[in-house]
N, C-alpha and C positions, 0 to 999 in steps of 0.2 A: 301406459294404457294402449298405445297403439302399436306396443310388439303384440300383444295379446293378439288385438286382431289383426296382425301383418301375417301372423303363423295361421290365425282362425281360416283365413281366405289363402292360406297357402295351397292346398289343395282343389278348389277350385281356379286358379288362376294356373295352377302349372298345368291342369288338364287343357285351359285354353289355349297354353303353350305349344303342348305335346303334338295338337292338332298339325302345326306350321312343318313339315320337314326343313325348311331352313332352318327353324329354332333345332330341330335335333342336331344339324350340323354344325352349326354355329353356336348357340345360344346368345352370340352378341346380335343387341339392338343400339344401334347410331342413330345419335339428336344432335342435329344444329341448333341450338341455342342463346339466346343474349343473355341468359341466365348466369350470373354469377354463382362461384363455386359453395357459397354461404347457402347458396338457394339449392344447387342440383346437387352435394355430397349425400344432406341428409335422406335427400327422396333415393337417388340412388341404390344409399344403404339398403333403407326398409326394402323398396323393389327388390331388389336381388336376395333381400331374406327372404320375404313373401313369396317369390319365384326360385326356387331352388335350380339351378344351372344359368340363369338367363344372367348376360350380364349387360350392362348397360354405360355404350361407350359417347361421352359426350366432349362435342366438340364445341368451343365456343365463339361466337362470330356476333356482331352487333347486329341488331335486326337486319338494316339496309343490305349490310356485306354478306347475312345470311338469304335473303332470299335472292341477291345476285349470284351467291354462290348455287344457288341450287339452277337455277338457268343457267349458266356456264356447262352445268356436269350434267342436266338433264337427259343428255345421250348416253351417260354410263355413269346414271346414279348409284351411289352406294350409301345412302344417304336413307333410314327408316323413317326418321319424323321429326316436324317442324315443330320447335315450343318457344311462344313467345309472346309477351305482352301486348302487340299492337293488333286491332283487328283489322286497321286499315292495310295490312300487310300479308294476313290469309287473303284480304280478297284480292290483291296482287297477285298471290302464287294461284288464288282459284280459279281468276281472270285466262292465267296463265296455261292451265290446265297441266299445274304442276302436282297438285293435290287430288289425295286417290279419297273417295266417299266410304266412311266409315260412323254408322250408327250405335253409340256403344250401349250396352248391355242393362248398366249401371242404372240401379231404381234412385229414387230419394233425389235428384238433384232440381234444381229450384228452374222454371222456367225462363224466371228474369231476374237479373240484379238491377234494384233502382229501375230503370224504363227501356231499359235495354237485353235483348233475347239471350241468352246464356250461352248456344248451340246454332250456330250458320243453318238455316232453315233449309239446304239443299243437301248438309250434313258432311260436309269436306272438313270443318275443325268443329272442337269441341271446347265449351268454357272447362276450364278445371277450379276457378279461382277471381277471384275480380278485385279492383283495384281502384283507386281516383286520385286524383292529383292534387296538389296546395302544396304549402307554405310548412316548413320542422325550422325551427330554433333552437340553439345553445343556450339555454337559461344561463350558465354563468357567466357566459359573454356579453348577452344581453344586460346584466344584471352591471356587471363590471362597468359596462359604457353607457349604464342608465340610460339602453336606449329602449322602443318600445315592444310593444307583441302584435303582432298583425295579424289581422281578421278575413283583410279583402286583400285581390290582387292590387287594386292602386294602392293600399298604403305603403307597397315595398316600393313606390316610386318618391315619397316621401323623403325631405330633405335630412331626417333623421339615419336613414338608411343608407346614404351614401358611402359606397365602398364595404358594402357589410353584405353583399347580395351574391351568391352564387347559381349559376345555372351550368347545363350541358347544352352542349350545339345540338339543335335536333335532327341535324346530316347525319351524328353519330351516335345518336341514340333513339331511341324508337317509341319509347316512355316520354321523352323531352318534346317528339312532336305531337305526340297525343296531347300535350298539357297545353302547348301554342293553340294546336288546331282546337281544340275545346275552348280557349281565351277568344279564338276568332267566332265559332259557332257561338258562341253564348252573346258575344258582343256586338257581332258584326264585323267585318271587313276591316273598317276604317277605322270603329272606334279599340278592335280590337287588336290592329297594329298599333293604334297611341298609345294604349293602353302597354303593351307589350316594349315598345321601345320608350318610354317612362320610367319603365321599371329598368329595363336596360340601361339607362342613363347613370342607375345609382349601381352597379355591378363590380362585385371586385374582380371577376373572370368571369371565363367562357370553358368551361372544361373539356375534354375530347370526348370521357366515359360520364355516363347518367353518374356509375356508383365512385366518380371522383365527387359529387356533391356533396353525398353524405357523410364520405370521409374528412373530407375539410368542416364542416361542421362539428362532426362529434370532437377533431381534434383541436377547436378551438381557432382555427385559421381564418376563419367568416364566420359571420354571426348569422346567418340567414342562407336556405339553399330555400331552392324550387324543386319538389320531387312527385315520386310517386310516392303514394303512403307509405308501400311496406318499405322502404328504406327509413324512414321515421320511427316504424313499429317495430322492426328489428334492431335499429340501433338502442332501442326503450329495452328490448328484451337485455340488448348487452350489459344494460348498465348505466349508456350515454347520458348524461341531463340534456333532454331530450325532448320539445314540445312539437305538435303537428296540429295545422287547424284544415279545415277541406274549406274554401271559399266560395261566399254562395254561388259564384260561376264554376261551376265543376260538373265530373260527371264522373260514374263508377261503368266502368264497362270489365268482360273477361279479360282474362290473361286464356290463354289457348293452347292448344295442342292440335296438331293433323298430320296424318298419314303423307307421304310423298309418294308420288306417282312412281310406281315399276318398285318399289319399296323393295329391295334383297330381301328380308326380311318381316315380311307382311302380318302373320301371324303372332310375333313378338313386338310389334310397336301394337296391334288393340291388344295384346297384353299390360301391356305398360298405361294405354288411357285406361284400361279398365280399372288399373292400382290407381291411379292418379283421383280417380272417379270414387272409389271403393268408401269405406268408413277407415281403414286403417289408412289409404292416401293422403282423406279430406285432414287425420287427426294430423300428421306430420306436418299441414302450411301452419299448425299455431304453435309449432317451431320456434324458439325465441331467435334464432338466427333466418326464418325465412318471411313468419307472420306475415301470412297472407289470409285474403278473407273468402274463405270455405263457398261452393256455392251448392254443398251438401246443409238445410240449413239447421239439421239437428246436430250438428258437431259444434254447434255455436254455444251447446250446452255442456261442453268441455273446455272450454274455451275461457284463460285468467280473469279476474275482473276485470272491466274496464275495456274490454278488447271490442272496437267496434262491429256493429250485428246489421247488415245491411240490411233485413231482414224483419228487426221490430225497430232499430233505431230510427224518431221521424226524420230526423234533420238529414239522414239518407234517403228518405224516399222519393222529392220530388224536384231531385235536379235535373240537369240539362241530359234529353236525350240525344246520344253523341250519333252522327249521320258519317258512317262508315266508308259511304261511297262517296260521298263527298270529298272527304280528306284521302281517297285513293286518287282523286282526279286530279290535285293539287299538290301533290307529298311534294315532288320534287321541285315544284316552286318554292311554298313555303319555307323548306328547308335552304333554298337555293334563296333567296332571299334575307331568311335571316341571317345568313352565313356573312353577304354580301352589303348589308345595309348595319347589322351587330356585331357578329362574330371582327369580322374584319377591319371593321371601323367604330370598333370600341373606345376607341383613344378620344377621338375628334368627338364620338356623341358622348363622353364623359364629363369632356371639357363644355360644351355647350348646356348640359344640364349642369352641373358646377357653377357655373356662370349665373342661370336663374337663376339655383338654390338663393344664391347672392343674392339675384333680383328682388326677391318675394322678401328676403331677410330685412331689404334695405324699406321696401315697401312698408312694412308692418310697422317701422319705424315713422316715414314720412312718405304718401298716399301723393304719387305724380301721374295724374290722368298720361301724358306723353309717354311714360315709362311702362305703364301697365301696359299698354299699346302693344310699344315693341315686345316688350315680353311674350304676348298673347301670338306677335310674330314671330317671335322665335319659337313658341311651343307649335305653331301649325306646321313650321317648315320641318323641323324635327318629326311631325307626326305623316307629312306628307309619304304617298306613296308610287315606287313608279308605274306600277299595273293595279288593274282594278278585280277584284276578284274572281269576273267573268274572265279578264283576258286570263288569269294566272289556271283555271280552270281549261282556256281555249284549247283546242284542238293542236294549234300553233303553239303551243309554248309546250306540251305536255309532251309533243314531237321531239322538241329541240333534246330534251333529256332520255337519252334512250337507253341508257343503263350500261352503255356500252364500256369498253375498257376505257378507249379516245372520246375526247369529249368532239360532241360535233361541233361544227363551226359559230350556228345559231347557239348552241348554250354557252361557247367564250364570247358570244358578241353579247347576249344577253348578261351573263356576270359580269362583263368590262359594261353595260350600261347602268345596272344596276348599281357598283358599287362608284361612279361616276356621278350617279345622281347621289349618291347619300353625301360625297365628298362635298357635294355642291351646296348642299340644304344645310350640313350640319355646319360648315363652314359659315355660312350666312344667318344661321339661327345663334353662334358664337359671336359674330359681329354684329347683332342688334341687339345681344342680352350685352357685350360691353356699352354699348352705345346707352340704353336703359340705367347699365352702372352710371354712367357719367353724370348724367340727370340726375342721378340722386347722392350723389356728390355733394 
């Protein structure tokens, strides 16, 4: 169906080509992208049939490295457009006065997904697409270790789930801190670090890449990832046994695209949002290797059974609206944090939840006021935090991380403090959950 209309809109789209003299000299259009090749082959194809000469060269960089890359080269960008999942991350480059303002053309697309605007109201990126986060499982894995299916974020912290849990570090994934920062926005601060390092506790990794998650899942390696949908609904498309739930702490926001300031090529990148935008664009995300969710919302009536509709589905309509500027203010803490307090002292917070699991196990059996105690100490100290979500927001901290190559002095003093307290905490939260053992002995 969607060669039909890729060829239908081929004619007007190559006229808005034609207008660019870059596009006559070149016809290449460059995207920095986090998008995996599963994602930008097929769109490419269509683009470049629907645009006859335009071709479309994509380079791939993980959010973070993509928009550092573009301030690095911003004196001799060569660079047409930025495409990528996190909106905390346009407003980075827009903050930055990296991104050039373009209004596209495109009728039919939806205002809002779920409680969140579609389109940067000042008009620097555009939604193409939108997306939410939760919980995919291996049924035959699950099935095999008769363990459970999870509904909520706390039940992957669950002594069932121990060593069955995978995630991406959110330094290097940009999908991974959207899913954190929306666990902190919906929860709070504090309860949504516990929350978060709980679920940590029962972890079989820490991945580099978002789409290390889902491949260890579909291949049977972990029974449990944290992702963004469409790696759930794509792996459904391939085949995978393959389940995904969205948890009532979530949120669906765009996925994006925008212009880059001094763009070579200017008239061939709003070529490209406009196919992206288009009816033969929207039809290509229900791709069974990309299945993403349209924010054109009559393609939804193309669209397999069963394939989520942001749109009349209710259980989509009233979740958490995600605060954008917020998580710009904080990226590189929270990421800088978890790296420091998880990523890196995975071992010792394993061991320390290991340890309760036991506690609670021994508990159920025979009920020790003293033991419950410790326990409830060890779970604070495990949950404690070193900054409080103002300072991680301050002025002073968002300083110390400047994106620079060398890290400044303040961000190795702050990760030597950070991961110095986690050493301290988890260590002491491992010594009163044995001490708890002993008691119930």
């Amino acid at each position: 169906m969607f060669r039909r209309s890729a060829l239908a809109l081929a004619a007007p789209l190559a006229l808005v080509l034609a207008t660019g003299s870059a596009v006559a000299q070149t016809g290449k259009v460059t995207v920095v992208t986090s998008f995996s090749k599963d994602v930008t082959d097929p769109i490419k194809k269509a683009f470049e049939k629907a645009v006859p000469g335009a071709a479309l060269e994509v380079q791939n960089r993980n959010t973070n490295a993509g928009v550092k890359f573009l301030e690095e080269t911003k004196s001799n960008n060569q660079v047409d457009l930025f495409w990528a999942s996190a909106p905390d991350a346009f407003e980075v480059l827009k903050g930055k006065k990296l991104l050039a303002a373009y209004k596209p053309k495109a009728t039919g697309i939806a205002e809002k997904v779920g409680s969140y605007p579609v389109n940067d109201k000042d008009g620097f990126y555009s939604g193409f697409a939108a997306s939410g986060y939760g919980i995919m499982w291996n049924e035959r894995y699950v099935k095999a270790k008769k363990l459970p299916s999870p509904k909520e974020w706390q039940d992957l912290a669950q002594p069932p789930y121990f060593d069955h849990v995978s995630i991406s570090a959110p330094s290097r994934s940009g999908t991974t801190h959207l899913t954190i920062e929306t666990i902190l926005q919906g929860e709070g601060w504090d309860k949504g670090w516990r929350t978060i390092k709980d679920i940590s506790g029962n972890l079989r990794q820490v991945t580099d890449r978002s789409f290390g998650v889902p491949e260890a899942v579909n291949s049977g390696q972990v029974g449990y990832g944290i992702v963004i949908d469409f790696f759930a609904f794509s792996s459904q498309g391939a085949g995978f046994p393959v389940k995904f739930v969205y948890p009532s702490v979530t949120t669906l926001v765009p996925a994006n695209v925008g212009i880059v300031a001094n763009a070579p090529n200017k008239a061939g990148a709003e070529a490209f949002i406009e196919f992206l935008l288009s009816p033969a664009g929207q039809e290509v995300l229900l791709e069974p290797t990309i299945r993403r969710l349209p924010v054109r919302p009559e393609t939804y009536a193309k669209a397999p059974a069963g394939y989520p509709n942001p749109f009349k589905d209710k259980n989509l309509q009233g979740l958490l609206t995600f605060n954008a500027e917020l998580s710009e203010s904080r990226t590189a803490a929270v990421d800088t944090l978890f790296d420091q307090l998880i990523t890196f002292q995975l071992e010792p917070l394993k061991a320390a939840t290991k340890a309760l699991h036991e506690v609670d196990a021994a508990l159920a059996k025979k009920d020790n006021p003293q033991a419950r105690a410790l326990a409830k100490e060890a779970r604070d100290l495990i949950a404690a935090m070193p900054v409080t979500d103002a300072q991680a927001a301050s002025p002073e901290i968002k300083a110390a991380f400047t994106g620079a190559k060398e890290k400044s002095s303040r961000q190795a003093e702050l990760e030597q403090q950070w991961s110095a307290f986690a050493k301290e905490k988890y260590a002491a939260a491992k010594a009163k959950a044995d001490e708890a053992l002993k008691l119930l002995r």
